[in-house]
PAZAPA-4460 file (N, C-alpha, C; in steps of 0.05 Angstrom, whole numbers, plus 32768, in hexadecimal, padded with zeros to 4 digits):
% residues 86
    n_x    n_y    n_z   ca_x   ca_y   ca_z    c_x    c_y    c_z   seq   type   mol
   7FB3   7E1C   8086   7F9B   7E2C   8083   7FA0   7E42   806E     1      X     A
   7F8F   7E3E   805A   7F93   7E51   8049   7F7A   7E6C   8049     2      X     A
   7F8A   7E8E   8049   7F80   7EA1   8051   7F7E   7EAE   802F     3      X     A
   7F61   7EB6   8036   7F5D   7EB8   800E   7F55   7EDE   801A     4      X     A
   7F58   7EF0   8007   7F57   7F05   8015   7F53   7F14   7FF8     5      X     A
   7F41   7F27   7FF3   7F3C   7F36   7FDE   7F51   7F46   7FD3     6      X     A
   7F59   7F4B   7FB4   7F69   7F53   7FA8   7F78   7F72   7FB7     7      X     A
   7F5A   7F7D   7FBA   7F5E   7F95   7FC5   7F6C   7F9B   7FE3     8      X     A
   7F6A   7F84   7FF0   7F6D   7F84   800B   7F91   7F81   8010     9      X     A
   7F96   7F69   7FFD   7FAF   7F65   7FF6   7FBB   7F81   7FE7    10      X     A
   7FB1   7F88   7FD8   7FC5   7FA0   7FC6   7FCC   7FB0   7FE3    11      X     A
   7FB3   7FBF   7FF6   7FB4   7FCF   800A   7FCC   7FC5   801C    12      X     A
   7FCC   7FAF   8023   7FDB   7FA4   803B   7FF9   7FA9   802E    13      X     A
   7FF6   7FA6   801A   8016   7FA2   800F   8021   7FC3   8008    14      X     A
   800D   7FD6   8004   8016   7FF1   8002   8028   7FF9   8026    15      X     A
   8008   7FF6   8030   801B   7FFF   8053   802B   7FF5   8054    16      X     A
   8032   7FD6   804A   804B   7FCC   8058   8063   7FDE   8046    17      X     A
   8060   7FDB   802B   8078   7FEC   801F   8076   8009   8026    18      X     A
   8066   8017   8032   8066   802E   803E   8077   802B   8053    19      X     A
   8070   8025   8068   807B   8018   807C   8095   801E   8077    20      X     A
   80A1   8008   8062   80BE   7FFD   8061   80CB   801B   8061    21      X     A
   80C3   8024   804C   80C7   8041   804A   80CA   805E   8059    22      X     A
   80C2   8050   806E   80B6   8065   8086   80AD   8075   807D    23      X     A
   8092   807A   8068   808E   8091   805D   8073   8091   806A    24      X     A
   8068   80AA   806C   8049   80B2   8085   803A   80A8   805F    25      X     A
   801B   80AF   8065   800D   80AD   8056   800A   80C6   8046    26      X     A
   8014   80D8   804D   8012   80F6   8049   802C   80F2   8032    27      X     A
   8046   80F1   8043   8059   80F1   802E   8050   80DA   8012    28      X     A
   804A   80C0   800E   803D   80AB   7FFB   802C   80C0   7FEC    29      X     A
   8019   80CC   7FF4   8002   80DF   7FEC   8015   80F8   7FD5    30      X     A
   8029   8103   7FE4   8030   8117   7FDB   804B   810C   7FBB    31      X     A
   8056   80F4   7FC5   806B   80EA   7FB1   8056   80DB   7F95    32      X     A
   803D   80DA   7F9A   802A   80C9   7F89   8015   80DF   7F7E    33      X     A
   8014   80F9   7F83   8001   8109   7F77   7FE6   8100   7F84    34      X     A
   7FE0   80FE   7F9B   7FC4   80F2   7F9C   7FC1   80FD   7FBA    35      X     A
   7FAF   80FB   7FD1   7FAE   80F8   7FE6   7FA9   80EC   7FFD    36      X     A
   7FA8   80F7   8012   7FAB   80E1   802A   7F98   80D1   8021    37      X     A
   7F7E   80D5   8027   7F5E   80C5   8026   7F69   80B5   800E    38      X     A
   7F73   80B6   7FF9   7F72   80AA   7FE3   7F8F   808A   7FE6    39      X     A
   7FA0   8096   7FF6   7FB8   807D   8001   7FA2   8072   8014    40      X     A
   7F99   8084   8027   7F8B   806C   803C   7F73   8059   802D    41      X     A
   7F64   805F   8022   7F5B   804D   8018   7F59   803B   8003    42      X     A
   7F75   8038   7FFD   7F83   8023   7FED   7F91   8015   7FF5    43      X     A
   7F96   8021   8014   7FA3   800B   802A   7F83   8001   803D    44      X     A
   7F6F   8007   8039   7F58   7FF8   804E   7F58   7FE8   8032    45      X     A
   7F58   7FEA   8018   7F4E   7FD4   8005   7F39   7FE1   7FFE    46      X     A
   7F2E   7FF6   7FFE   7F16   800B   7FEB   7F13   8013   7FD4    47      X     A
   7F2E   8009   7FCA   7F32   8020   7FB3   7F45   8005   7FA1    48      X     A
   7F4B   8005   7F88   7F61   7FFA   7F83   7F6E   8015   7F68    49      X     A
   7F86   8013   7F63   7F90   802B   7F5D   7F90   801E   7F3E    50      X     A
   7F91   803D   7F25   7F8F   803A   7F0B   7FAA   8034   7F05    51      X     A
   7FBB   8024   7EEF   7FCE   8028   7EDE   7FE7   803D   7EF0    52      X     A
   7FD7   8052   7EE6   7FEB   8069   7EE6   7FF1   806E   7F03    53      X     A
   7FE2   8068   7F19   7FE5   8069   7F35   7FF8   804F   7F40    54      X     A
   7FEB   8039   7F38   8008   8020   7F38   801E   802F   7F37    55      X     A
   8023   803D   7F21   803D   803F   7F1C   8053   8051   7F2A    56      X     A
   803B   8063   7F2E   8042   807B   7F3C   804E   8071   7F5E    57      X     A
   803F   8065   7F68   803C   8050   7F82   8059   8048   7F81    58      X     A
   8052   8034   7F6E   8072   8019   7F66   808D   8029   7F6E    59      X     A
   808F   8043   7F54   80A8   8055   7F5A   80B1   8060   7F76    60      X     A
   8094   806E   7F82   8099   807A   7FA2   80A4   8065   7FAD    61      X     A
   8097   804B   7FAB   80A5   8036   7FC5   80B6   8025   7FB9    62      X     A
   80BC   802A   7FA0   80D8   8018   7F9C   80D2   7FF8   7FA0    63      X     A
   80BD   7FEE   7F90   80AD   7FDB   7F91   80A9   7FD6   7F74    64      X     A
   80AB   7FBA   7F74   8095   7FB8   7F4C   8080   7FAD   7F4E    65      X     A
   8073   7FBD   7F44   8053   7FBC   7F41   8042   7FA5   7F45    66      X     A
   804B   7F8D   7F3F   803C   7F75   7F48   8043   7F70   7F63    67      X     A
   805A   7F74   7F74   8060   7F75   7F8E   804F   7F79   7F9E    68      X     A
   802B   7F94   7F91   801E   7F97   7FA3   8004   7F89   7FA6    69      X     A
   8006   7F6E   7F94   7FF0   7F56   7F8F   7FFB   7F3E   7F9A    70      X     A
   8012   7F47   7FA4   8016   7F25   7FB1   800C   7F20   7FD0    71      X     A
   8001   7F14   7FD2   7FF8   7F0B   7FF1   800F   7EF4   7FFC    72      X     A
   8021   7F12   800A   8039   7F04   801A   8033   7EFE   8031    73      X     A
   801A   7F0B   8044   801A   7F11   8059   8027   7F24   8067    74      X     A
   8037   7F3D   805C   8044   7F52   806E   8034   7F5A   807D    75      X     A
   8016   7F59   807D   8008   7F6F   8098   800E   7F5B   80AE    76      X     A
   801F   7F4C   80AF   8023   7F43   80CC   8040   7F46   80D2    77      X     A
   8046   7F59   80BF   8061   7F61   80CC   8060   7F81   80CE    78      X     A
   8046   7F8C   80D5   8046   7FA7   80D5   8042   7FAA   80F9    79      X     A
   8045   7FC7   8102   8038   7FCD   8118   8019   7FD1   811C    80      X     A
   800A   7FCD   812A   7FE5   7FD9   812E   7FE6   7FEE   8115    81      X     A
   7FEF   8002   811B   7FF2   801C   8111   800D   8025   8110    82      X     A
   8009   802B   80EB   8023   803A   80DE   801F   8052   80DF    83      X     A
   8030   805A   80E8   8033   8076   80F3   8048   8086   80F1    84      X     A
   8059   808D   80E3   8070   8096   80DF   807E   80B0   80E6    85      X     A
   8068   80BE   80F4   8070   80DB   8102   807E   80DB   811F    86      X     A
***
């Protein structure tokens, strides 16, 4: 069965998960990327997709390369309900 899932949805899933890996809150991501909370969370619901210069910014905080966050691996099924890192 193949699961087709919008660009955006995939970039998001794949941020929390490399958040996640990271154990970093959304606050810390927010604060290492110049941007804030509202602005990580909704590029992890898939609302938003990020410019150039935010990729990159992203890529470096999580020690990730940039196409890493377009692949549809399926990690949101290796996450908990809720990432939560406090």
């Amino acid at each position: 069965m193949v699961i087709r899932m919008k660009i955006n949805k995939v970039f998001g899933n794949n941020l929390k998960y490399y958040r996640f890996i990271k154990h970093y809150t959304q606050e810390k991501l927010a604060e290492l990327t110049e941007t804030s909370v509202t602005y990580i969370s909704q590029l992890e619901l898939g609302h938003h997709t990020p410019s150039f210069d935010k990729l990159e910014l992203l890529s470096k905080a999580l020690d990730v390369e940039p196409y890493e966050f377009y692949v549809n691996n399926n990690n949101i099924h290796k996450l908990p309900k809720r990432v939560d890192m406090k």
